[in-house]
C-alpha positions in Angstrom: 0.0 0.0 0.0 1.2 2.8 -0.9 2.3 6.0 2.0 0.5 9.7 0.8 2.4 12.5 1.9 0.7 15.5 0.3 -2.9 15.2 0.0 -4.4 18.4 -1.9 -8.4 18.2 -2.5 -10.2 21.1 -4.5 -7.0 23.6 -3.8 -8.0 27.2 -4.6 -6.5 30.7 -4.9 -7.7 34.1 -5.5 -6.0 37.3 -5.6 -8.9 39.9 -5.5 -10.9 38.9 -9.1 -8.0 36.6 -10.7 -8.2 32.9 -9.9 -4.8 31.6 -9.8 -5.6 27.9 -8.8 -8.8 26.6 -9.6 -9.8 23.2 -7.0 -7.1 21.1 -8.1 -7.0 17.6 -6.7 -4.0 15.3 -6.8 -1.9 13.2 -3.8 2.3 12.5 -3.6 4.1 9.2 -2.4 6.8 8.9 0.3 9.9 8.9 -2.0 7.8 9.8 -5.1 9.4 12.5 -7.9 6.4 14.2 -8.9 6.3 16.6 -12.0 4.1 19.8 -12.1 4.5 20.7 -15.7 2.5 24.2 -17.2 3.6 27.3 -19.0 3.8 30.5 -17.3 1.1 31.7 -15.3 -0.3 28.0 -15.3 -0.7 28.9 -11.4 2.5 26.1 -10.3 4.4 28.8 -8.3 1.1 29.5 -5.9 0.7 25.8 -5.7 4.4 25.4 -4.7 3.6 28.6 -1.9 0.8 26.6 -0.2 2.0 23.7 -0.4 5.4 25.3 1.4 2.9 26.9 4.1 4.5 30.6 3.1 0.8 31.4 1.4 -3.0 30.2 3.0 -4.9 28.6 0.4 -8.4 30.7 -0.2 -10.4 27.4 -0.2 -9.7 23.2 0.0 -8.3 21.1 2.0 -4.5 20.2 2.2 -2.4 18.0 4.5 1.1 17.8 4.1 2.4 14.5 6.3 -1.3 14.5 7.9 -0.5 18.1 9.1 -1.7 21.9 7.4 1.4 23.1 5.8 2.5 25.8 8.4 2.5 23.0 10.9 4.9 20.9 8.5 7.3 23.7 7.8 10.4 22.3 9.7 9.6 18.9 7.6 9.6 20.7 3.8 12.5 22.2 2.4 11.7 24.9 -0.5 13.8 25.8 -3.7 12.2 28.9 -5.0 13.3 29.9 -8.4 15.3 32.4 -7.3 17.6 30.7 -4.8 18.8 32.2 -1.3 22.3 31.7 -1.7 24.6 33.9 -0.2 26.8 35.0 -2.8 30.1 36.5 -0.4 29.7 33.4 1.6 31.4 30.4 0.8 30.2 27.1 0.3 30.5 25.5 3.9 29.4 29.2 5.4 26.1 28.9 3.0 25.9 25.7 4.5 26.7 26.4 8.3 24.2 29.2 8.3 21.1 27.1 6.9 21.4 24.3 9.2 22.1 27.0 12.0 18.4 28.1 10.8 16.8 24.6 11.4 19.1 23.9 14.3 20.7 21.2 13.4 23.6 19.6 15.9 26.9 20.1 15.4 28.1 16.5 14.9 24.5 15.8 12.9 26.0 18.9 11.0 29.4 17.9 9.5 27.9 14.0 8.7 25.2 15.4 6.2 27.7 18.2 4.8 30.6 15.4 4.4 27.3 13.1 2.8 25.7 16.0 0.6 28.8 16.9 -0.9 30.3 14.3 -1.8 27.0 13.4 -3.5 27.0 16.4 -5.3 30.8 16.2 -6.5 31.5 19.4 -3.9 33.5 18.1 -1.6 36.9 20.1 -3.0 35.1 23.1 -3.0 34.1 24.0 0.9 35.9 27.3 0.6 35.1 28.7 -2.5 32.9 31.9 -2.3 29.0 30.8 -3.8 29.6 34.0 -5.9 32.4 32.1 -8.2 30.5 29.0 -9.0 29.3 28.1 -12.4 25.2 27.7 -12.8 25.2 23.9 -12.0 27.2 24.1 -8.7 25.3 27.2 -7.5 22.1 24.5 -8.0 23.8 22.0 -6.5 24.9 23.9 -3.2 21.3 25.0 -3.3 20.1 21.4 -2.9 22.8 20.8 -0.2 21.4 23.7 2.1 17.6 22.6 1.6 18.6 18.9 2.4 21.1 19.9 5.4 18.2 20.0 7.6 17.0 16.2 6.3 13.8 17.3 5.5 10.7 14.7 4.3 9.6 16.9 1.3 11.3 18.7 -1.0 9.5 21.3 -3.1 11.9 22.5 -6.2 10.5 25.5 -8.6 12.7 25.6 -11.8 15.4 23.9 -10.2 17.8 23.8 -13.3 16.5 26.8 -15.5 20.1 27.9 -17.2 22.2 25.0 -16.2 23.7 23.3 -18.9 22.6 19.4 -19.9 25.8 17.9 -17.7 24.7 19.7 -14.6 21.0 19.0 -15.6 21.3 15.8 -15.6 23.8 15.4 -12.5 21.5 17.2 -10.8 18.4 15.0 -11.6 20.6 11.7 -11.0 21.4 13.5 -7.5 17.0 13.6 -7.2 17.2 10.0 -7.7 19.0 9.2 -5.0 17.8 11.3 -2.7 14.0 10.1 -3.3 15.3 6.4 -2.7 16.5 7.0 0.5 12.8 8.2 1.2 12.3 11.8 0.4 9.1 12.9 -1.5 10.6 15.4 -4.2 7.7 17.8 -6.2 9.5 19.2 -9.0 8.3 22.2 -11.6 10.0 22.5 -14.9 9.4 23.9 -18.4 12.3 21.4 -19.8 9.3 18.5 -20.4 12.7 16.3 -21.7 13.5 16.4 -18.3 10.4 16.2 -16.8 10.3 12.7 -18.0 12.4 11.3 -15.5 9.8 11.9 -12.8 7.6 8.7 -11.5 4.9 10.9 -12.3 3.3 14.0 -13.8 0.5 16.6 -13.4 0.1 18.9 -16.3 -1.2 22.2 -15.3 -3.0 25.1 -17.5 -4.5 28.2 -16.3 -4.9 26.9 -13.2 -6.1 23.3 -13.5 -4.8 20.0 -13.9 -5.4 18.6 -17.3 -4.2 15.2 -16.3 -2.0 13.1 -14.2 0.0 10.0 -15.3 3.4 8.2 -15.4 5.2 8.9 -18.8 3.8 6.0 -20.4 0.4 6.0 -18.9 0.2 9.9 -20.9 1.6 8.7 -24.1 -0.6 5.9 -24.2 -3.7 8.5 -23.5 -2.1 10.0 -26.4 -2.8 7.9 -28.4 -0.9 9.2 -31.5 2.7 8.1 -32.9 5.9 10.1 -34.3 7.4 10.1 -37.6 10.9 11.5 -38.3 10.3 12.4 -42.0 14.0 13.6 -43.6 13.7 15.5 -46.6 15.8 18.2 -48.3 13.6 20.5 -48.9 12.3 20.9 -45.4 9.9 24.2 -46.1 8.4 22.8 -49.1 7.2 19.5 -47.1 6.0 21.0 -43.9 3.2 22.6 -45.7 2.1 20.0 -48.1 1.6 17.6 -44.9 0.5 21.0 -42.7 -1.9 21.0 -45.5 -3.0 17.1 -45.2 -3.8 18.0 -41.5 -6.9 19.1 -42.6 -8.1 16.2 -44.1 -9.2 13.3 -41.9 -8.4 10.8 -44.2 -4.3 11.0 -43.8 -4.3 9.9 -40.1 -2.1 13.0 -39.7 -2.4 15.2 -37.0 0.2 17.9 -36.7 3.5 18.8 -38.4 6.5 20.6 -36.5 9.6 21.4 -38.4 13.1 20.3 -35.9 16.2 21.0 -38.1 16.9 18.5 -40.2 13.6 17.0 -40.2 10.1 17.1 -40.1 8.0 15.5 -36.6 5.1 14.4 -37.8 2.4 13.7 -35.4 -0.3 10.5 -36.5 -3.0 8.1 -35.5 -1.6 5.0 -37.2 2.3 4.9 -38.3 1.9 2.8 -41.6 -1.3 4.2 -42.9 0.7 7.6 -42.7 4.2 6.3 -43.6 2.1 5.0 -47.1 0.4 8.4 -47.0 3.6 10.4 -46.7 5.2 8.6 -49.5 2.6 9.0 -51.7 2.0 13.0 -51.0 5.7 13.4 -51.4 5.6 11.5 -54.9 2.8 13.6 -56.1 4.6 17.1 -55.1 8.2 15.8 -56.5 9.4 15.7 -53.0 12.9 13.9 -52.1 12.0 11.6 -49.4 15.2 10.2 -47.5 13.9 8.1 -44.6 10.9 7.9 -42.7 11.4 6.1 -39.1 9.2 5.9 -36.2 9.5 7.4 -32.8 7.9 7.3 -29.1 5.7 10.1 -28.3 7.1 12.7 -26.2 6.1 14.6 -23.5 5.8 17.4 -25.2 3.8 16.1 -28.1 1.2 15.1 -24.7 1.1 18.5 -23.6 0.5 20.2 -26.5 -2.0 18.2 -28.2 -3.5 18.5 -25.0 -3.7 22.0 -24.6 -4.9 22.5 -28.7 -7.7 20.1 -28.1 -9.2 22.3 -25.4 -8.5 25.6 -27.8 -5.6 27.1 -25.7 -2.6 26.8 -28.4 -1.7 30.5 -29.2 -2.0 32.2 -32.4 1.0 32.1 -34.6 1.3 36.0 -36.5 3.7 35.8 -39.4 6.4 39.0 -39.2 4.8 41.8 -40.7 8.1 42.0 -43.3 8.8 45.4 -45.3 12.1 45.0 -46.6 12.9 43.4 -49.7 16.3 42.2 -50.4 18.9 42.9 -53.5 20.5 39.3 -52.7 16.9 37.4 -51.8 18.0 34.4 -54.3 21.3 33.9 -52.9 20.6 34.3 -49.4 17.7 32.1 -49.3 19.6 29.4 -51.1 22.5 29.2 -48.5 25.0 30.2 -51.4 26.5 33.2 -49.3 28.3 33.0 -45.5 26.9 35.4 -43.5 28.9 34.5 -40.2 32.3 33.7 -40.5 35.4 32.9 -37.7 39.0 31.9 -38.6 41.4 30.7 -35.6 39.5 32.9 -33.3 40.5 33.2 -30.0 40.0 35.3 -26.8 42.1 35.4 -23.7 41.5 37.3 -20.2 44.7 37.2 -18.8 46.4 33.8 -18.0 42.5 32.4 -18.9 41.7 31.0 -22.7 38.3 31.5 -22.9 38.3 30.9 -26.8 41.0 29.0 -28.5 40.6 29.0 -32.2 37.5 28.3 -33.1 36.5 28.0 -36.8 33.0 28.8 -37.8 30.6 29.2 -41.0 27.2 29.8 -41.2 25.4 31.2 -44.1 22.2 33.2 -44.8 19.0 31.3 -43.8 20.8 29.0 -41.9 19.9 28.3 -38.2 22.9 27.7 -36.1 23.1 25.7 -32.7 26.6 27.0 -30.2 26.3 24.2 -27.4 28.7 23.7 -24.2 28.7 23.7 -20.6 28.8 26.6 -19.0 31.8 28.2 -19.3 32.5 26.8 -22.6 33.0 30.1 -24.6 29.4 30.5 -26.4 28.8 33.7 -25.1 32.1 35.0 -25.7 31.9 34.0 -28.8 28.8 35.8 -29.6 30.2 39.2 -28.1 33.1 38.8 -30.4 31.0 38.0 -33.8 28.7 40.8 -32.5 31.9 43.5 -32.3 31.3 43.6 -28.7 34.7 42.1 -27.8 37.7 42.5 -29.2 39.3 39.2 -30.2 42.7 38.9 -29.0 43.4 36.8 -32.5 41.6 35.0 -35.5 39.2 36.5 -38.4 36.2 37.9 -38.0 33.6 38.2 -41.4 30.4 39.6 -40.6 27.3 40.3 -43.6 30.6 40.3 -46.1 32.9 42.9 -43.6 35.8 42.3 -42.5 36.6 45.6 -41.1 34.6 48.0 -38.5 32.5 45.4 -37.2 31.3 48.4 -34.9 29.8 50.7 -37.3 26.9 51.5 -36.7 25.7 50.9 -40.3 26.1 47.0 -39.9 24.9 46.9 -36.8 21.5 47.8 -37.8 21.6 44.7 -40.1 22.4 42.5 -36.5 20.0 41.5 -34.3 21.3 40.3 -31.0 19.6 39.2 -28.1 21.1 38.5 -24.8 21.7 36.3 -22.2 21.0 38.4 -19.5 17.6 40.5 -20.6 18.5 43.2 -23.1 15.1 45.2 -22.0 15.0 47.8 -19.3 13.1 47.0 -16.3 12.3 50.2 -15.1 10.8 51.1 -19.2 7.1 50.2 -19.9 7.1 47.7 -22.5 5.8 50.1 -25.2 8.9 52.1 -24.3 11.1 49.4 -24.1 10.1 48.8 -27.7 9.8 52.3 -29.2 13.2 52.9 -28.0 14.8 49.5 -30.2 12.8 51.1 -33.0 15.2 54.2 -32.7 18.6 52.4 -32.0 17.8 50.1 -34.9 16.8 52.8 -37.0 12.9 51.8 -38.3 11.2 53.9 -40.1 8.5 56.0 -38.2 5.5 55.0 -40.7 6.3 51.8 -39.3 6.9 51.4 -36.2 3.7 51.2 -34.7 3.2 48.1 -37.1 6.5 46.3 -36.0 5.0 47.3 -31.9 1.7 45.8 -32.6 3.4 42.8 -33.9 5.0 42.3 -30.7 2.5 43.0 -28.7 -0.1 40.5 -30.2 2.8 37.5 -30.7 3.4 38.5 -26.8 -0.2 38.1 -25.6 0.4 41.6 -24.2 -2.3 43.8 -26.2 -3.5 46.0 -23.8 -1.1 45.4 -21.0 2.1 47.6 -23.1 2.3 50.4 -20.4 3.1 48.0 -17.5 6.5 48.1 -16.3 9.0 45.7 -18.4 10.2 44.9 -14.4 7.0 43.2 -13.2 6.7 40.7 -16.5 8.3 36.6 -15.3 10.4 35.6 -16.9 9.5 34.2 -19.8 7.2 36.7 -21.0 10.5 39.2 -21.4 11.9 37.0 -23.0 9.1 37.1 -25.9 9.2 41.0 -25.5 13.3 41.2 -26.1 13.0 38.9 -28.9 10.3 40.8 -30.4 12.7 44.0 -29.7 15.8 42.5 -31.0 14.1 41.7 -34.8 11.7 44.5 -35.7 14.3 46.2 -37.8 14.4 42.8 -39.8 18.2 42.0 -39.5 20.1 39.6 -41.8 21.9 38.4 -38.6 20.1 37.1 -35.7 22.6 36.5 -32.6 20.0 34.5 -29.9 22.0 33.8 -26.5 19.7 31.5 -24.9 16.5 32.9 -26.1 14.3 30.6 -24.5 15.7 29.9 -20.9 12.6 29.4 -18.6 10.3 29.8 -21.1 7.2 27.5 -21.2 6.8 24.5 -23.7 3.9 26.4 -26.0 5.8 29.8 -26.3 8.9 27.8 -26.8 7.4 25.9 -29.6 5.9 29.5 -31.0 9.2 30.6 -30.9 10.7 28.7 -33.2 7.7 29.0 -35.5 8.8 32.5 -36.0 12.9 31.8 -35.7 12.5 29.1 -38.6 10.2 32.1 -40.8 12.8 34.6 -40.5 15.9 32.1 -41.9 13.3 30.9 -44.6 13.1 34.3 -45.6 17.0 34.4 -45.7 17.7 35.9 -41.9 21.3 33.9 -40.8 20.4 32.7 -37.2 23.0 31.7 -34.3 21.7 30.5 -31.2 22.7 29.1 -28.3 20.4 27.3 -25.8 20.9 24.8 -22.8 17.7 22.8 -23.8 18.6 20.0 -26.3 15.3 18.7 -27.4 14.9 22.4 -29.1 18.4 22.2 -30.5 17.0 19.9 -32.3 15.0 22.7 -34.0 18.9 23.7 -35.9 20.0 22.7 -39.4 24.0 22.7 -37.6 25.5 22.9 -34.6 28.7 23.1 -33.1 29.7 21.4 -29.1 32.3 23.9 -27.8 34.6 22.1 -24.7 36.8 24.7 -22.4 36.5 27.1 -25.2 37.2 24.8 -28.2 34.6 23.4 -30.8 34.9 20.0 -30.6 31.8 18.5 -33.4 30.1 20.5 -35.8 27.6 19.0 -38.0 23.5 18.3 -38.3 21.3 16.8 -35.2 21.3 13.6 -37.7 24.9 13.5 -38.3 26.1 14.4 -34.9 23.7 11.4 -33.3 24.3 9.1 -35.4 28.3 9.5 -35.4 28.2 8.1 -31.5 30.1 5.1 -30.9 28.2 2.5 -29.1 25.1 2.0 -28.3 22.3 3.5 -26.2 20.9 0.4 -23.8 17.5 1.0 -21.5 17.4 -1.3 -19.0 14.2 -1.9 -16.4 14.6 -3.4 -13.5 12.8 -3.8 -9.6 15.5 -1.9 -8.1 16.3 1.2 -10.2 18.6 3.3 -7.7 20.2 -0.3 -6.5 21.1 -0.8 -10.0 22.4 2.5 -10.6 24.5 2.9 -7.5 25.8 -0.7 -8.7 26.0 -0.3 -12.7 28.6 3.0 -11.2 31.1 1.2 -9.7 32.2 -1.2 -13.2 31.4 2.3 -15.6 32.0 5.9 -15.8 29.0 7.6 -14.1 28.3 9.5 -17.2 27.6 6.2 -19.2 24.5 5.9 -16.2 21.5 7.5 -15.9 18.5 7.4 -14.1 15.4 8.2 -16.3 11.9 7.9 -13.7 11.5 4.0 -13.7 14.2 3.1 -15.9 18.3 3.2 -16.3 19.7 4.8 -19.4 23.3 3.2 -20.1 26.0 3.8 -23.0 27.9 1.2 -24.1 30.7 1.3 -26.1 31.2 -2.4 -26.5 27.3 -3.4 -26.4 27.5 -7.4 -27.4 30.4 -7.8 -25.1 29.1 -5.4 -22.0 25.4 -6.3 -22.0 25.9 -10.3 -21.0 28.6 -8.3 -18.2 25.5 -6.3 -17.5 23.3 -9.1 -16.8 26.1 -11.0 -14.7 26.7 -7.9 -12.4 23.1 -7.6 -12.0 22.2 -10.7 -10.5 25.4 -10.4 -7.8 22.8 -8.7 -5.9 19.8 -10.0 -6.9 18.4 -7.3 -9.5 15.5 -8.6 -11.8 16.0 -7.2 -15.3 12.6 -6.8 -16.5 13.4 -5.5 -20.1 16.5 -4.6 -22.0 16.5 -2.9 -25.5 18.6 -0.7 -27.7 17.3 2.7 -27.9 18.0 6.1 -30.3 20.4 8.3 -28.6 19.1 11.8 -28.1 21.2 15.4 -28.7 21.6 15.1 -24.4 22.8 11.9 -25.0 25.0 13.0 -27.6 26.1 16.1 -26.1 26.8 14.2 -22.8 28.9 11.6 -24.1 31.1 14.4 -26.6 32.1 16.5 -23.7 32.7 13.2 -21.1 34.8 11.8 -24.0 36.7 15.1 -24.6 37.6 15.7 -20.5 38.6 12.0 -20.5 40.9 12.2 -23.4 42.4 15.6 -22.0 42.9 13.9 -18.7 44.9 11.1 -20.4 
């Protein structure tokens, strides 16, 4: 029988007329991940208050360890998404001080921080100051001072928003461990890759839960499959089969363009597979391969959300400019970014070491790392930001004065850290990009509009730019950073903590503007959407290591990708371990994700250490590896190979 936790029955919120939290209902397991997935505004963070005890609940009932929250309080630890870490203080003084707040003993004291530590790979680190550490430890030390106190349940809002995929998923494996030893985790996050390693998931729209399920359990409810259609004429073939969407007879459902290929969303696989071959006969298409996929999460929650009429309305660009070199640019014959041997150093610190780079006009380019790897600096060099200590720098056909201000209003950048101006209305915010990129009075006011309608903000443009979350600046400074209709697009993690459906709008627009010949470098810590990028490059300690397509780059890995079930999944991992590299093990909700580089002789090796201690293997099968996977195993690879 199973042990409830949190028990929440017909939940509700009100601030004055706006119903954040409409009577949800759902119950948590001891030692249970649970996901709470929803875009923002979806009313997760007020759930995440009550449930915490720091808010009362306007109506419903909610126990938390058969207590009301406030009573619980010294049992729940909570990770807001904007952590209370100390930044002057180092990591053991972080640490000191929190457990100092839940008095916790001495000697209890220096067994958990020796115990958390280690677990999170910190143990070197006890005296460096919280301020120096990259985005993943920050996270990490984070989960150390909510679990110093040992608490029952652990409530974590965004946990991982802007940490790269190695972090990510260190982080999550740390989860893991920490719900086997009995601790009830609840977990937001708009990264719905990620989300499916929890045991189970709520998704959660304008204050409701739509539906609850494991990752299976919602795929099957589904009840639709993925087809990876590859094609070389990717534009061309999204809309014939957008178009067969309409017509109940194809079994097709919806059509999303990722990179290099087409998802394509059906009832039944080989009546569409026949159906996709024959529409791409009767247009002339080229079809390369068809192969089919599992569902994913994110398929769920957006078919989900379209069948009750909430998926936002996609507004093309309102475009003005016509352009002298349209036929080239749009055919990728001319390189609109270029890098030679480019390098940047700060001191004794190589942050860049000769990187070489190409990307042409309608081209969407992925820069992926770590943190720290050098994407950013990159960008701020290309951009004329930075000075580059050496290398080549060709930028829209110059060589020379990348600062002028002339070809600066053909760039578009959009930064990391929010190019708008918090204390600016968002009207003003956007009138003045209108004047620094130079656009045209008579149209301004167009270009605004634009914005404010893709944005969802018609009628709210005088608040202040300040009070918006997150990820709704993040649609305003990308609206700002491309009215002037550049033929360079620099995007620095455009879409960090933005929700799945805005994400997904977002891209609709980034892949019309390098259709119509707009050269487009992003970088972004969320794989799945890298997905979304005809080439990518993997930069390690500021050299790019693979550049190629998501196809070419996946398909390149040695090995193979094994997914392994069995009755004791953290047993089994803690195990697996100790006779691999850690990377090469991963926890993903009920099952173990394992690369192999020697599958037919390691899997029978597998099986044997297994059964040492008695660990049923329920099922074993070769599996695609993802971009994370990918992306995981290039870096791990590269450290290892510099370490030898």
């Amino acid at each position: 029988m199973t042990n409830v936790v949190i028990w929440v029955e017909a939940l509700n919120k009100r601030y004055g007329k706006l119903v954040a939290v409409k009577g949800i209902n759902f119950t948590v397991n001891q030692g249970e991940i649970f996901g709470l997935i929803g875009p923002d505004g979806a009313g997760k963070t007020t759930t995440f208050h009550i449930l915490g005890g720091v808010m009362e609940a306007s109506a419903g009932k909610i126990q938390i360890l058969g207590k009301p929250p406030r009573d619980a309080r010294l049992s729940i630890s909570y990770l807001t998404q904007q952590f209370s870490l100390y930044l002057d203080l180092s990591i053991d003084e972080n640490l000191r001080y929190s457990a100092g707040l839940r008095e916790v003993p001495e000697d209890v004291f220096v067994q958990r921080r020796q115990k958390y530590l280690r677990l999170m790979s910190l143990e070197k680190f006890g005296d460096r100051l919280a301020g120096r550490l990259s985005g993943g430890m920050k996270q990490k030390l984070a989960l150390c001072c909510a679990l110093i106190s040992q608490p029952q349940i652990l409530l974590l809002d965004e946990p991982t928003t802007g940490v790269d995929p190695v972090s990510r998923r260190e982080f999550w494996d740390v989860l893991a461990a920490i719900a086997a030893e009995g601790v009830t985790v609840v977990v937001a996050t708009p990264y719905l890759d990620e989300a499916e390693r929890c045991d189970r998931i709520a998704l959660m729209y304008e204050g409701e839960i739509q539906q609850i399920g494991t990752l299976t359990q919602l795929r099957q409810s589904l009840g639709l499959q993925r087809l990876e259609v590859r094609t070389n004429n990717i534009a061309a073939a999204e809309q014939v089969l957008h178009n067969a969407t309409n017509n109940i007879q194809t079994s097709i459902v919806d059509v999303q363009t990722f990179g290099d290929r087409l998802d394509v969303l059906v009832k039944d696989a080989a009546a569409a597979t026949a159906t996709v071959e024959k529409i791409f006969a009767q247009q002339q298409l080229q079809l390369n391969n068809i192969q089919t996929a599992d569902a994913t999460l994110e398929n769920v929650f957006v078919s989900h959300l379209r069948a009750s009429g909430n998926d936002p309305e996609f507004i093309s660009f309102p475009r003005t400019k016509t352009r002298d070199r349209d036929e080239e640019i749009v055919n990728n014959l001319s390189v609109a970014i270029g890098a030679n041997k480019l390098s940047k150093i700060f001191g004794d610190f190589s942050a860049v070491k000769g990187v070489d780079l190409e990307i042409h006009y309608g081209e969407i380019y992925g820069l992926l790392g770590a943190n720290g790897a050098g994407k950013t600096t990159i960008i701020k060099m290309l951009c004329g930001l930075l000075e580059p200590t050496s290398g080549k720098i060709s930028l829209a056909g110059e060589t020379q004065n990348l600062r002028s201000s002339a070809l600066r209003k053909r760039i578009g950048y959009m930064s990391q850290k929010f190019t708008l101006y918090d204390d600016l209305t968002i009207i003003q915010n956007l009138e003045f990009y209108c004047g620094v990129y130079g656009v045209a009075r008579q149209l301004r006011r167009s270009k605004i509009d634009w914005v404010l309608r893709t944005c969802g903000l018609v009628g709210r443009e005088n608040m202040l730019t300040g009070q918006l979350p997150g990820g709704w600046k993040q649609r305003v400074a990308f609206g700002a950073s491309v009215m002037h209709e550049p033929e360079i697009l620099f995007l620095d993690e455009p879409t960090s903590g933005v929700d799945p459906l805005a994400r997904r709008q977002f891209w609709r627009l980034i892949n019309e503007f390098a259709r119509t010949g707009t050269a487009v470098l992003v970088t972004t810590h969320y794989l799945e959407e890298a997905e979304q990028c005809n080439r990518m490059g993997f930069m390690v300690a500021g050299e790019m290591v693979v550049q190629g397509s998501p196809s070419e780059i996946k398909a390149a890995q040695p090995g193979k990708l094994i997914e392994i079930v069995t009755d004791r999944t953290q047993d089994a991992s803690n195990l697996l371990k100790t006779h691999f590299a850690a990377w090469r093990v991963s926890i993903f909700g009920d099952r173990l994700h394992l690369v192999l580089d020697h599958p037919d002789a390691d899997i029978p090796r597998i099986s044997a250490i297994l059964q040492t201690d008695r660990i049923n293997i329920h099922s074993l099968r070769s599996i695609p590896f993802s971009l994370e996977d990918a992306f995981i195993g290039i870096v791990q690879r590269t450290e290892e190979g510099t370490r030898d």
